[in-house]
N, C-alpha and C positions, 0 to 999 in steps of 0.2 A: 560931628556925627549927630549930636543931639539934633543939630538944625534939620537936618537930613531927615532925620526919623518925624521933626515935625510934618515939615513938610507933605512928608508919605504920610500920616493922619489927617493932613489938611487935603489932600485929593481924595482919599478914601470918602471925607464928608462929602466931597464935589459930587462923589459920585450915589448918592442918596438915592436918588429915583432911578438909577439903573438897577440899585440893587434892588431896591422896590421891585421892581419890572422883570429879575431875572426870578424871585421870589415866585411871583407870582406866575409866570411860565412854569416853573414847575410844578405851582400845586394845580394847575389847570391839567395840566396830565395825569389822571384818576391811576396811580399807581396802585391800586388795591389788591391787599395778600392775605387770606386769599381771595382769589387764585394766581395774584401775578400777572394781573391787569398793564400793560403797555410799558411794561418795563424796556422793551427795546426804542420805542417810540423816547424815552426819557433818558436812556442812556446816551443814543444819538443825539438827543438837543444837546447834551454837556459836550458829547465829544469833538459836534459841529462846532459849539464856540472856543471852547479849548484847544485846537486845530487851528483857528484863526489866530489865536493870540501866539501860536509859535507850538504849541505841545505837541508831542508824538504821544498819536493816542491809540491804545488797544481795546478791542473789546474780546471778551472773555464770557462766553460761553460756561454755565454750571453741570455740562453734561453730566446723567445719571442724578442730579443732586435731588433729594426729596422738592416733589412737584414741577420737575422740570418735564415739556415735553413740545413739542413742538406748534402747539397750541400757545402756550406759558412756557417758552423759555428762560430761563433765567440769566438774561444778557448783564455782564456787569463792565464799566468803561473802566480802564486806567488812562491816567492821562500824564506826560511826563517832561518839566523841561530844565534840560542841560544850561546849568549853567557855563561861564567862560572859565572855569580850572574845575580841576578833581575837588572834591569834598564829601559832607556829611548829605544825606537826603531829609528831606521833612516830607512826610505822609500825613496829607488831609485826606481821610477817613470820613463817607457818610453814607448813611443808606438812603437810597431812592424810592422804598418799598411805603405803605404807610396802611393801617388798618382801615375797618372797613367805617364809613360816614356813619352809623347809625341813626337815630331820631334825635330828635329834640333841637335843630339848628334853628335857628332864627334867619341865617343865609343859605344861601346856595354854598355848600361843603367846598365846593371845585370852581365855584368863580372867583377866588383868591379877591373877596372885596377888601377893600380900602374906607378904612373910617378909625378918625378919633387916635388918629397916631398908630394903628394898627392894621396888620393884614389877617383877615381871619379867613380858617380854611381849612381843610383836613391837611397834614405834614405841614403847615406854616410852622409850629414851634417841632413839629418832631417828625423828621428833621430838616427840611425841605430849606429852610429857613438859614439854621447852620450851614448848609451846604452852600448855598448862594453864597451865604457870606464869607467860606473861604475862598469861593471862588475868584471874590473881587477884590480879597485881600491879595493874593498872590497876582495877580494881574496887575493889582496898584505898584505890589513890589517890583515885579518885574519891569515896569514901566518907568520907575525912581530913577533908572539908572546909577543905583547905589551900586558896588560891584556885591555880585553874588557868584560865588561859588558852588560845590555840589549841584544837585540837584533838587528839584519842587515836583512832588506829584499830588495828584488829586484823584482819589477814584470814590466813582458812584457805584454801589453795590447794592445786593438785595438781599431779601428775603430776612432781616436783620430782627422783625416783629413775627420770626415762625424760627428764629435758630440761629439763623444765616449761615446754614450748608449750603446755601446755592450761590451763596457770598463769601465772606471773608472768609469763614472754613475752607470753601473752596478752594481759591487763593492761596491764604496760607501755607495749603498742601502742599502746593506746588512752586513754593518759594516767594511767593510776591511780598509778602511778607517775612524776611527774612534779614538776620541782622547784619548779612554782610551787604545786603541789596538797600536795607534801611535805617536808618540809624532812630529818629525819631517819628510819634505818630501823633496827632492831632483829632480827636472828633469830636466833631461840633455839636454833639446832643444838648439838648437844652436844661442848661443846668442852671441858672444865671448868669451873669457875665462877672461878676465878680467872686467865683466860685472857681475851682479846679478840682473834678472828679479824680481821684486817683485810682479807685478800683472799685470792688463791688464784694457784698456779699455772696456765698456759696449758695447752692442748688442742687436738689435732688428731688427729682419728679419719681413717683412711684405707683404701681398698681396693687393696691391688696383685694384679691377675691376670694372669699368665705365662699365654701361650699356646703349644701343642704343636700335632701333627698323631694324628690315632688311629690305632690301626691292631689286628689282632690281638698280645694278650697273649703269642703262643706264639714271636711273630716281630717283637719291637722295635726292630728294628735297620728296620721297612720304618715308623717311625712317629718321633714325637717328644714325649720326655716334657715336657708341662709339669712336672710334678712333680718331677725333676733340674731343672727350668729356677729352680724357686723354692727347691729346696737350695742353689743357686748364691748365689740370694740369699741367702737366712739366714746360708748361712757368712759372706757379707761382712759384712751385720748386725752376728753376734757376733763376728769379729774387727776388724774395720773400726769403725765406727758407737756400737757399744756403751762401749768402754773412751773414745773422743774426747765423750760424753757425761757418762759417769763423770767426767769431767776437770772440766767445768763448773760451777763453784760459785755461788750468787747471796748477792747482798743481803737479797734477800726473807728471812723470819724462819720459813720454813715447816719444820712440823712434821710427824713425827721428822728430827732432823737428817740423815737417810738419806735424806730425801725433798729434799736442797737442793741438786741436781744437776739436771739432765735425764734423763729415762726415755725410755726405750720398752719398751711390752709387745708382745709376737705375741698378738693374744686369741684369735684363732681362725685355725683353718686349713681348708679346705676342697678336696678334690682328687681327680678322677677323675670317672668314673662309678659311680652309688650300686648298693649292693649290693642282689640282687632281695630280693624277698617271702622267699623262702627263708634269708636272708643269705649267699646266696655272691655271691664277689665277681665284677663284669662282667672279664672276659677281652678287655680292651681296654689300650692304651697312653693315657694320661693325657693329653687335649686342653686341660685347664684346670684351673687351681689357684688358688686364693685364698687371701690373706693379710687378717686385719685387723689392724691397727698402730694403738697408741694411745701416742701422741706426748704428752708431757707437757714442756712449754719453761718456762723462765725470761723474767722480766721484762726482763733483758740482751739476749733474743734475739726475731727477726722472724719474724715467719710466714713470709715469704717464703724466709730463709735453713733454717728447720726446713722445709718441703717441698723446697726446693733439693738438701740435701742425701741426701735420699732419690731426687730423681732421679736425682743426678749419679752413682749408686749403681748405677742402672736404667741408665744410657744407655752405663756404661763395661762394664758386660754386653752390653749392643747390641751393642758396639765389639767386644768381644774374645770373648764366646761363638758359634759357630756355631747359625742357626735362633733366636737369644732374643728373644721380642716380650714386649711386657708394654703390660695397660694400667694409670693412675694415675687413682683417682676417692675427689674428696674426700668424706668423710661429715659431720662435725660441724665447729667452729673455734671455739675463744671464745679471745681476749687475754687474758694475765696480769692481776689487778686488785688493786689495793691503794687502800685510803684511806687519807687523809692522819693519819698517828698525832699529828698537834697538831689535828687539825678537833674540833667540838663532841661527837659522838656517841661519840669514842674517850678523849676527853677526862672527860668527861661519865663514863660506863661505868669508867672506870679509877679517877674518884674516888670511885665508887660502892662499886666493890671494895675499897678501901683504907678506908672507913670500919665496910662490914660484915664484912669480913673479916679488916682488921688487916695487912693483908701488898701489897705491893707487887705488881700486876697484870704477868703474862708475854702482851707482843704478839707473834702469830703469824700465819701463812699456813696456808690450808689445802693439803696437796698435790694433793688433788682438787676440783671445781669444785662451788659449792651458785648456789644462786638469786640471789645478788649478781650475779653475771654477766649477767642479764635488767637489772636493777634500773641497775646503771651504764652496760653498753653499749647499752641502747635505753631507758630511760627517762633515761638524762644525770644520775643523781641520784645522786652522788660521796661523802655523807655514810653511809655503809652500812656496818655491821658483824655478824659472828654472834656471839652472846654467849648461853652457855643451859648449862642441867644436861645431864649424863653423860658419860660417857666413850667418846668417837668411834670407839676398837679396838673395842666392843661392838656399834656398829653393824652389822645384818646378819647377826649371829653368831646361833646356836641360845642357848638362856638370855639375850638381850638385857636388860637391867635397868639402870633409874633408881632412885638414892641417894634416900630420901624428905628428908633433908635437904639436900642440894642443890638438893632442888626447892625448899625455903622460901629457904635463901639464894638462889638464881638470883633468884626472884621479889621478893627484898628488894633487890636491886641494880639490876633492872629497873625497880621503884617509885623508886626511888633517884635512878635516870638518867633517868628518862624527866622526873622534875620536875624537874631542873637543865635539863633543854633546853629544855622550856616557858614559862620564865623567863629563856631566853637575849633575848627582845626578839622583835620583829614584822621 
């Protein structure tokens, strides 16, 4: 067997510049969310080649999903193929969606150029890149004629960089993600190749508005600022709130060690009355201010107690400011998630890496949340990891680029793992 499994890493390497080439077909398709730029154009390309190699492939429509519409549909492909017996399934997981190019590139964001052992481009490392490269894994595999059992699926999904309600949410809902339909899941985010993501830290987006009374700008003393109402807050924030979070250390294994506290960011602030046409400003006393807050919790800690303590924040301002109203409205929530580092697919993946790589695999957290979050909390299917080429600080950045060798390793450790699961039994 071992020979066997070389082998399937020695065509995987043959196949170098296809995957270069499937790479780069994708990021030439400007997938940008928003609005959900040519997503059907990009699901078709996978599903056409996917079809070719044997899969029965679906596509999957996000009806109703936030920003779906017939302009921006939210088309998402599965792609599916039967092995020759009953067995376990392995789901590669990626999204197709990718933020928007911004400035500062030195290339052309969407000519997926080629230089210096790498592809640079917008989605090369996140995730365009991962996705190619399960693609070629399972196609290697399937090609080994090693015997496979179960089944292999691969789906390209969206909307993954806005929630992915028009993706794996989606899905999930409706069973595609489900543990009697799936046993394990793979996705490829760029984490290193020598890495296994196992979950992510928590999340709670929130809206706090302070309310005031207007009045003219010239005579504030006859009005009342929201806008001092919400300094009030912040200062408590960063003296208060901020360092008692700092304090907070977890278990969890999340990465950079900076990131193994509790956060809070202010993302945005919003206050007053908008400036006219001309941009001068309205000559008014500030009736409303807004705050958005992105709470990032530990596995240690409850949701209930991470809003609590933003209220309790809010209501001893009630108590002790003169005129302080505020209201509290939640926006997002996903629980901390972690799989189990002894289950199959981390298990699995890790000795994956140790054979292609030679080195002992580092299990980590993400600090921020990807599509695991759909996958465990509404489809109930616990065995899920990310595992895939590039390097995660690159994400979103101007010059974005995937290692072309990482792409071959990824994909040799993918092919690697996905047949020791296969093989795990029915």
């Amino acid at each position: 067997m071992n020979d066997a499994l070389e082998r399937l890493a020695e065509d995987i390497a043959s196949r170098r510049e296809e995957l270069v080439e499937l790479t780069r077909e994708l990021v030439r398709i400007p997938t940008t969310n928003p609005p959900g730029d040519c997503y059907r154009e990009c699901a078709e390309t996978i599903g056409r080649r996917l079809a070719a190699r044997g899969f029965a492939i679906e596509y999957v429509r996000g009806l109703g999903a936030p920003g779906d519409s017939d302009r921006y549909p939210r088309i998402n492909v599965i792609a599916r193929h039967e092995g020759a017996m009953r067995g376990r399934c392995v789901h590669f997981n990626g999204h197709i969606d990718v933020v928007e190019a911004g400035r500062g590139w030195s290339v052309d964001p969407f000519a997926a150029v080629v230089r210096d052992g790498r592809i640079y481009g917008r989605g090369t490392c996140d995730m365009k890149g991962g996705l190619a490269a399960a693609i070629v894994a399972t196609e290697a595999l399937i090609d080994s004629g090693l015997p496979l059992p179960g089944a292999i699926e691969i789906s390209g999904t969206v909307d993954e960089e806005s929630g992915g309600y028009g993706g794996v949410a989606y899905l999930a809902e409706r069973g595609w993600f489900s543990p009697e339909r799936v046993q394990h899941v793979i996705i490829p985010e760029p984490l290193n190749v020598d890495r296994i993501c196992i979950g992510h830290r928590g999340v709670w987006w929130a809206e706090v508005e302070t309310l005031g009374r207007i009045a003219h700008g010239s005579m504030p003393f006859l009005g009342d600022s929201a806008i001092r109402h919400m300094g009030a807050l912040l200062e408590r924030v960063e003296h208060e709130l901020l360092p008692r979070l700092a304090a907070r250390q977890t278990m969890m294994p999340v990465v950079p060690a900076a990131a193994r506290q509790s956060t809070l960011n202010i993302n945005s602030v919003h206050g007053g009355q908008p400036e006219g046409h001309d941009g001068l400003p309205s000559p008014c006393v500030a009736d409303s201010c807004r705050v958005v807050l992105d709470r990032r919790f530990l596995v240690e800690e409850t949701l209930g107690e991470v809003k609590g303590e933003v209220r309790e924040l809010l209501e001893r301002l009630v108590a002790e400011r003169p005129g302080f109203g505020y209201t509290l409205r939640d926006l997002f929530e996903v629980l901390p998630t972690m799989a189990d580092p002894a289950g199959p697919v981390v298990q699995a993946t890790a000795a994956a890496i140790r054979a292609v790589l030679g080195r002992e695999p580092q299990i980590v957290c993400s600090p921020g949340t990807y599509d695991q979050k759909h996958i465990d909390r509404i489809g109930r299917l616990k065995d899920c990891i990310a595992y895939g080429p590039g390097i995660l600080d690159l994400a979103h950045q101007p010059d974005e680029y995937v290692g072309i060798d990482d792409l071959v390793t990824s994909a040799q450790v993918m092919a690697r793992a996905a047949h020791a699961l296969l093989h795990l039994g029915p």
